[in-house]
MIDO-629509 format. One record per residue (C-alpha): residue in three letters; x, y, z. Coordinates in nm, 4 decimals, padded with zeros to 6 digits. Layout:
! MIDO-629509
PT res     east    north       up
PT ALA        X        Y        Z
...
END
This chain:
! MIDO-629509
PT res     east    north       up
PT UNK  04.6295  02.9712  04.5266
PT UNK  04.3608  03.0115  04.2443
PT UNK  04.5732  03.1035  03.9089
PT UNK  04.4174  03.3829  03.6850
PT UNK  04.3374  03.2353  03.3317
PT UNK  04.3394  03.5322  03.0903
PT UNK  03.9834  03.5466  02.8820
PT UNK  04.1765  03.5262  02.4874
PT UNK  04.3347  03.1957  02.6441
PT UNK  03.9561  03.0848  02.7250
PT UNK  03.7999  03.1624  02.3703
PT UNK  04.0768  02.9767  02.1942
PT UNK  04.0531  02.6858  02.3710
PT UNK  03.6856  02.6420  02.3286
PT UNK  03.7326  02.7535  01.9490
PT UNK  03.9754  02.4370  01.8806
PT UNK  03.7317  02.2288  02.1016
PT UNK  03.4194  02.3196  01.8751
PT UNK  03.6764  02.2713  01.5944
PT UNK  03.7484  01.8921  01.6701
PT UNK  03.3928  01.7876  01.8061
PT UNK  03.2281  01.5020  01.5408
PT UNK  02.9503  01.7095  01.3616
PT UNK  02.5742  01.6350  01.5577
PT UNK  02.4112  01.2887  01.4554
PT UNK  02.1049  01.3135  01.3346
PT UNK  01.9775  00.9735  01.4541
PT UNK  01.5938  01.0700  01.4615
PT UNK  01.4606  01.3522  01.3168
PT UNK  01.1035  01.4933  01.2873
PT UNK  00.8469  01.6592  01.0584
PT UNK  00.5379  01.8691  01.1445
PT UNK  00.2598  02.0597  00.9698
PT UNK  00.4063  02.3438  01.0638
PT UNK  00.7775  02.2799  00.9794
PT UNK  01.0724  02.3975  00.7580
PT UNK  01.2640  02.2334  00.5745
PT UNK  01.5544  02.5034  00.6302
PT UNK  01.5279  02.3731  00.9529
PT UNK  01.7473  02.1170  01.1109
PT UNK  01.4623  01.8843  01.1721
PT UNK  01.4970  01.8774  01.5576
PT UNK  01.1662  01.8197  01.7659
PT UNK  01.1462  02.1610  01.8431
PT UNK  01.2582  02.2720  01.4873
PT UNK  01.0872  02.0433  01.2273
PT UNK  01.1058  02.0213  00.8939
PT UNK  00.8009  02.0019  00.6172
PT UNK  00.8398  01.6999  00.4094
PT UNK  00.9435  01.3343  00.4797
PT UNK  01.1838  01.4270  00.1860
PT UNK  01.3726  01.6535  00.3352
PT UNK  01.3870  01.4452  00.6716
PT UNK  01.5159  01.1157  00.5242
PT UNK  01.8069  01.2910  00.3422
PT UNK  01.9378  01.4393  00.6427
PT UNK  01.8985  01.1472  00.9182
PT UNK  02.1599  00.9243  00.9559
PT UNK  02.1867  00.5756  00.7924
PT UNK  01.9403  00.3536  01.0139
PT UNK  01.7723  00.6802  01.1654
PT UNK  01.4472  00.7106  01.2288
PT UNK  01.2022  01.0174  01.1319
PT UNK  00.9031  01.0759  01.2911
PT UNK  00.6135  01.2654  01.2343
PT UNK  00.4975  01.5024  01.5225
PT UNK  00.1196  01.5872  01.3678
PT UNK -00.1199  01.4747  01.1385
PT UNK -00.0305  01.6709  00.7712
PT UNK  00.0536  01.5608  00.4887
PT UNK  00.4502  01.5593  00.3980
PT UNK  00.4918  01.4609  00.0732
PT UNK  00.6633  01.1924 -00.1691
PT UNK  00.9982  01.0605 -00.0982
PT UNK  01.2453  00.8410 -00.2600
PT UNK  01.4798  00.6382 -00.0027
PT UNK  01.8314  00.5162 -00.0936
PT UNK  01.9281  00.3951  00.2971
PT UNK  01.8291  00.2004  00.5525
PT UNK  01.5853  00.4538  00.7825
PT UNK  01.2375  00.4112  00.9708
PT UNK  00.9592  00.6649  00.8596
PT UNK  00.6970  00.6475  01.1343
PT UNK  00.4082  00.7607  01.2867
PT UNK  00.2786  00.7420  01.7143
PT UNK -00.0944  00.6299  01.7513
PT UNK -00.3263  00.9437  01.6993
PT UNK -00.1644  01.0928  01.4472
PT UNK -00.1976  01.0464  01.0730
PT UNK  00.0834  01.1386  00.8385
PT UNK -00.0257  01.1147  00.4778
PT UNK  00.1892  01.0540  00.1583
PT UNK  00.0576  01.1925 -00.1630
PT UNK  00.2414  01.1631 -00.5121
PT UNK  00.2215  01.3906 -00.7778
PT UNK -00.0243  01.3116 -01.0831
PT UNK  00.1113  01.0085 -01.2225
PT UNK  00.3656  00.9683 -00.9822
PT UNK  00.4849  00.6821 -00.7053
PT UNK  00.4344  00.7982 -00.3040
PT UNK  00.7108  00.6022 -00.1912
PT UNK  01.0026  00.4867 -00.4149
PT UNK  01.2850  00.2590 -00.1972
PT UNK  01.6070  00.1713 -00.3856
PT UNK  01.8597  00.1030 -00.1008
PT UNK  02.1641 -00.0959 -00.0815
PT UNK  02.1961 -00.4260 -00.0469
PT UNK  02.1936 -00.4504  00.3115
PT UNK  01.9859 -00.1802  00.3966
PT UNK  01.6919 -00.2078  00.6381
PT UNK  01.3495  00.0112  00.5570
PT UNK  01.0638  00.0045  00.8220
PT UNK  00.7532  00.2154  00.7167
PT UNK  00.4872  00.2502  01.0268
PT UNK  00.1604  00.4107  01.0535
PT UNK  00.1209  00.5562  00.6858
PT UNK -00.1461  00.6994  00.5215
PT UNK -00.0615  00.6896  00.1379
PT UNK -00.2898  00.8111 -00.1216
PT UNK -00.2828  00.8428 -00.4625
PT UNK -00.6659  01.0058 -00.4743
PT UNK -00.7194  00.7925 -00.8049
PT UNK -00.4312  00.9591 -01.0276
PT UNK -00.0903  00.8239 -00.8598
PT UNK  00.1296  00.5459 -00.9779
PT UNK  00.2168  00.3050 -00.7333
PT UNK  00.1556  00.3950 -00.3644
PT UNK  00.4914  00.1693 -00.2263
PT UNK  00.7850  00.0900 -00.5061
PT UNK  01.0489 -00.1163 -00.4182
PT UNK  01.3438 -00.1507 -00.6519
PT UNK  01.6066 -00.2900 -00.3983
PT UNK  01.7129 -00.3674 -00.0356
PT UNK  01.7844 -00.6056  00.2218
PT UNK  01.4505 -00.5739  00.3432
PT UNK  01.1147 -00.3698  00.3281
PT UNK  00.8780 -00.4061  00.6417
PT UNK  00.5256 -00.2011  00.6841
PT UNK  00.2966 -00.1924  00.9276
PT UNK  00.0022 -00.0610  01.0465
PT UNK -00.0346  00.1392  00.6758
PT UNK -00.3297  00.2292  00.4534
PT UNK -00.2514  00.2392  00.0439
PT UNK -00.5016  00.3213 -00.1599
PT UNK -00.6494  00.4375 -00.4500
PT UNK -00.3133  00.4023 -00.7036
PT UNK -00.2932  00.2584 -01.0447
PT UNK -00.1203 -00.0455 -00.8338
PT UNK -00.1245 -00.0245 -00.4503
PT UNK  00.2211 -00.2038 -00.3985
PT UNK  00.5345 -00.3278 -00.6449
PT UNK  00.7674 -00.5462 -00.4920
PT UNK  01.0320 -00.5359 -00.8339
PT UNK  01.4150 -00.6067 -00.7237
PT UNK  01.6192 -00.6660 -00.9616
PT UNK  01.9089 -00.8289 -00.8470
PT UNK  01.9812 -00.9855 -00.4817
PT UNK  01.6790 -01.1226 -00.2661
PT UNK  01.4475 -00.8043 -00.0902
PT UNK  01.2776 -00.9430  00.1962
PT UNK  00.8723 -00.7598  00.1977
PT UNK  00.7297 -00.8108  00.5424
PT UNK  00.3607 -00.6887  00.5774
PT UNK  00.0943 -00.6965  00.9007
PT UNK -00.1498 -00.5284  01.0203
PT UNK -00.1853 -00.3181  00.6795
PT UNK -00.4210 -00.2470  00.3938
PT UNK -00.4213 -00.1888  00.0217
PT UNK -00.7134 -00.0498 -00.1317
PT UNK -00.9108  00.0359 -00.4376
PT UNK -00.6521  00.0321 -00.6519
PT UNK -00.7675  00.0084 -01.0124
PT UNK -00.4822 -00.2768 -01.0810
PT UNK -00.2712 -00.5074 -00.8053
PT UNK -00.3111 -00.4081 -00.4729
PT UNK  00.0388 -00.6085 -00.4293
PT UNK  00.2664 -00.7520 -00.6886
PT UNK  00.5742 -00.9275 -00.6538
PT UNK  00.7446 -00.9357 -00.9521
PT UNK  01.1317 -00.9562 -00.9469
PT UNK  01.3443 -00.8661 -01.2572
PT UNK  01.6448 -00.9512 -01.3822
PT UNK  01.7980 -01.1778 -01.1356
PT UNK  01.6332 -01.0742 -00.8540
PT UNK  01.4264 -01.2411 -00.6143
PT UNK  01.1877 -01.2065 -00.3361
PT UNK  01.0930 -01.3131  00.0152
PT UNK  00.6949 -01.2137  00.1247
PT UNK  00.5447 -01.2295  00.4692
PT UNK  00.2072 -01.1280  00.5209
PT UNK  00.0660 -01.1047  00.8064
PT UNK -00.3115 -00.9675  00.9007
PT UNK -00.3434 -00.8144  00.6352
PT UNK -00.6464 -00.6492  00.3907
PT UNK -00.6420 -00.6197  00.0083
PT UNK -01.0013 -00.5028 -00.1136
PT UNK -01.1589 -00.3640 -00.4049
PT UNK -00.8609 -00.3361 -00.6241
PT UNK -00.8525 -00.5098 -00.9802
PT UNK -00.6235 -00.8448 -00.8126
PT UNK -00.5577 -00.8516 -00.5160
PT UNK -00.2269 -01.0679 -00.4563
PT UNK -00.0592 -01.1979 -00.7630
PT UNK  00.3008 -01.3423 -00.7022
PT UNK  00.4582 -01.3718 -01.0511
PT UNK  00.7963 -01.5064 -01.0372
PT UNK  00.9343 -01.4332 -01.4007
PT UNK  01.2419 -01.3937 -01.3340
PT UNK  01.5139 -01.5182 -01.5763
PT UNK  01.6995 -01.7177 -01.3460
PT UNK  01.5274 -01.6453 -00.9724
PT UNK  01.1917 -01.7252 -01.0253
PT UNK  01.1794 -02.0222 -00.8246
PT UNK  01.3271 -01.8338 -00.5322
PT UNK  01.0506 -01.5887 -00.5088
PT UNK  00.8473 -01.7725 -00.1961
PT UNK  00.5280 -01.5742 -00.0086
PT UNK  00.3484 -01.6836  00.3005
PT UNK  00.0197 -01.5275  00.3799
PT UNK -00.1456 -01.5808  00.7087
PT UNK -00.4321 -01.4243  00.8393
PT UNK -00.5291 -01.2394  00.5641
PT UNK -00.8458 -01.1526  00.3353
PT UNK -00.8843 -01.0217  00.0063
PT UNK -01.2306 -00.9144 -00.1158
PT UNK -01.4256 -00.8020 -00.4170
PT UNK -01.1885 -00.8025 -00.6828
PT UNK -01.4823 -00.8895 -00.8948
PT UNK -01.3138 -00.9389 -01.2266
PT UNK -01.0424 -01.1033 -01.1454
PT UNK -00.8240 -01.2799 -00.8356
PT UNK -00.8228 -01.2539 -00.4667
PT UNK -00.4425 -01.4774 -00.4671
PT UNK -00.2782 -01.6066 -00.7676
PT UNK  00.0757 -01.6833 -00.8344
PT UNK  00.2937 -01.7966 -01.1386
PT UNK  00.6058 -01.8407 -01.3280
PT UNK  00.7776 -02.0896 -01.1111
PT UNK  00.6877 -01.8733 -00.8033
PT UNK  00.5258 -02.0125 -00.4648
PT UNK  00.2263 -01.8901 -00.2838
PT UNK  00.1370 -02.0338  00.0517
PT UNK -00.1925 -01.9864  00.2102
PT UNK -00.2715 -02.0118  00.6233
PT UNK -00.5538 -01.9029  00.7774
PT UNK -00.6380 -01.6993  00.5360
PT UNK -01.0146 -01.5618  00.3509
PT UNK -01.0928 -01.4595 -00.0160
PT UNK -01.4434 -01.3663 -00.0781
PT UNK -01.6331 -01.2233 -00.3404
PT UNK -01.3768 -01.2597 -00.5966
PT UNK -01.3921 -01.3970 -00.9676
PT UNK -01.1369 -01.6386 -00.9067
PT UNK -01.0975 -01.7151 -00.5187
PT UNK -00.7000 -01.8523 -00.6126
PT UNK -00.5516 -01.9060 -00.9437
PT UNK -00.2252 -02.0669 -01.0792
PT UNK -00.0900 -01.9856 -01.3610
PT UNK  00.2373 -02.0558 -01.6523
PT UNK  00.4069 -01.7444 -01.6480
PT UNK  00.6396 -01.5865 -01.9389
PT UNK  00.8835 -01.8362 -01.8669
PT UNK  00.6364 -02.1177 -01.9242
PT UNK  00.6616 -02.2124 -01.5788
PT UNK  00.3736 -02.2731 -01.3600
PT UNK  00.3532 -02.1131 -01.0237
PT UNK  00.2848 -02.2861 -00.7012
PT UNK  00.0391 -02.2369 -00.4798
PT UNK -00.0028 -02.4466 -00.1500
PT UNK -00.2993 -02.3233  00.0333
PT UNK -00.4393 -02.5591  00.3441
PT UNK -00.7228 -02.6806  00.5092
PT UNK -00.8135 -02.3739  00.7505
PT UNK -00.8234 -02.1160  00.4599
PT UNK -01.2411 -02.0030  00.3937
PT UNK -01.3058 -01.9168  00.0051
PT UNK -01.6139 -01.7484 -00.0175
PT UNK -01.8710 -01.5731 -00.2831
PT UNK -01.6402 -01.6027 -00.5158
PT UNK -01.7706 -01.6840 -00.8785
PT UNK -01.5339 -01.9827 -00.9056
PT UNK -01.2774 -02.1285 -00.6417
PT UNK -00.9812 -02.1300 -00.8527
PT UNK -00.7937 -02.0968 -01.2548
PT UNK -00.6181 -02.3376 -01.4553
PT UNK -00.6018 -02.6201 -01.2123
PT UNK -00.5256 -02.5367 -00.9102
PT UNK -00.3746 -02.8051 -00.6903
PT UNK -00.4541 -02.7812 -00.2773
PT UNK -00.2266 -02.9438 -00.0333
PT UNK -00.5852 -03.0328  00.1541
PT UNK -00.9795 -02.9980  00.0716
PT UNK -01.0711 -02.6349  00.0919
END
């Protein structure tokens, strides 16, 4: 016997259901060209700006960019992945005199940055800025054109920087710095990686007051070019700098060690299958090899 259920009965009972139902995670959300950011960032409702995309996607979301625009600055406080697919090119540009991409997460948050395109057309800041986090990891990005290309600055707790397949360019000052504050420290993995044309190209400066000697990079695979004035990979204060398989051409100095504000000398080991080339000198202020370059 089929039971007759009147229709008020039905409405309530769906009304309390959509009542208790967890609100909709927002585990990957997407921008477009032709997005809103009123919208709720769904594939087929996108928003505008990366800004706008990383506030509302959950805690170790991902946003992803459906065509190639440009979507703006942001400034990331969580762990989140801001990528691109192949084919398309999503650009980043700051305001005059301001950073592209600012990260100051927590302490164990994880920040992925894939397929970038981040340009400061000759009056940003710094292109990638990162103040704190677990970990930073790009790939597959172009910066360029920036006062400073990246900043790797915590300044408390160990960030861990992992680069590959990336480039920083023309930059009229580092095209990557580490340089931890305070106590922080960091941890720098470089992998296939370009720096060109900027004013240095890699300087690891470990000043930190009571860190410095945990600041540690590994390069492998990597060439920096025609910084004509000054460095292609230098390190100091305490800091180390290894060198694997790695090139530096047409540089001033090809590697250079130096004391740094805490009067302590960095150290670099570079070995046997790194090529320096064209540059005006091999290395600064007596640089000591682990094997004959």
């Amino acid at each position: 016997m089929r039971i007759a259920i009147p229709l008020a009965a039905v409405a309530t009972a769906l009304a309390c259901s959509l009542a208790t139902a967890p609100a909709h995670a927002r585990a990957r959300v997407f921008v477009a060209s032709y997005g809103n950011d009123a919208n709720p960032c769904t594939f087929g409702s996108p928003c505008k700006t990366f800004q706008q995309a990383v506030t509302v996607v959950d805690a170790g979301g991902e946003v992803t960019a459906i065509d190639s625009a440009g979507f703006g600055p942001i400034n990331i406080t969580k762990a989140v992945t801001v990528t691109s697919p192949d084919g398309v090119e999503a650009g980043i540009v700051p305001a005059a005199g301001g950073n592209a991409i600012t990260i100051a997460a927590g302490a164990s948050d994880a920040v992925s940055l894939r397929g970038l395109t981040i340009d400061g057309f000759g009056t940003g800041s710094i292109g990638l800025q990162i103040n704190s986090g677990a970990s930073v990891t790009i790939d597959h990005c172009v910066i360029r054109h920036f006062a400073s290309g990246i900043v790797v600055s915590p300044s408390s707790g160990t960030t861990i920087f992992s680069m590959s397949d990336s480039f920083s360019l023309d930059n009229s000052s580092y095209g990557l710095l580490f340089h931890p504050t305070g106590s922080g420290s960091a941890l720098g993995r470089l992998v296939r990686d370009e720096l060109s044309r900027n004013q240095n190209g890699l300087f690891v400066a470990g000043d930190s007051t009571t860190a410095f000697a945990a600041t540690k990079v590994v390069v492998s695979e990597t060439s920096a070019n025609d910084h004509k004035s000054n460095d292609g990979f230098s390190v100091s204060g305490g800091a180390t700098l290894t060198l694997t398989r790695s090139i530096s051409t047409g540089n001033f100095n090809g590697i250079a060690q130096y004391n740094g504000s805490n009067n302590q000398a960095g150290v670099l080991q570079s070995y046997g299958d790194n090529r320096f080339v064209g540059n005006v000198q091999l290395n600064a202020s007596g640089v000591v090899m682990l094997t004959g370059n």
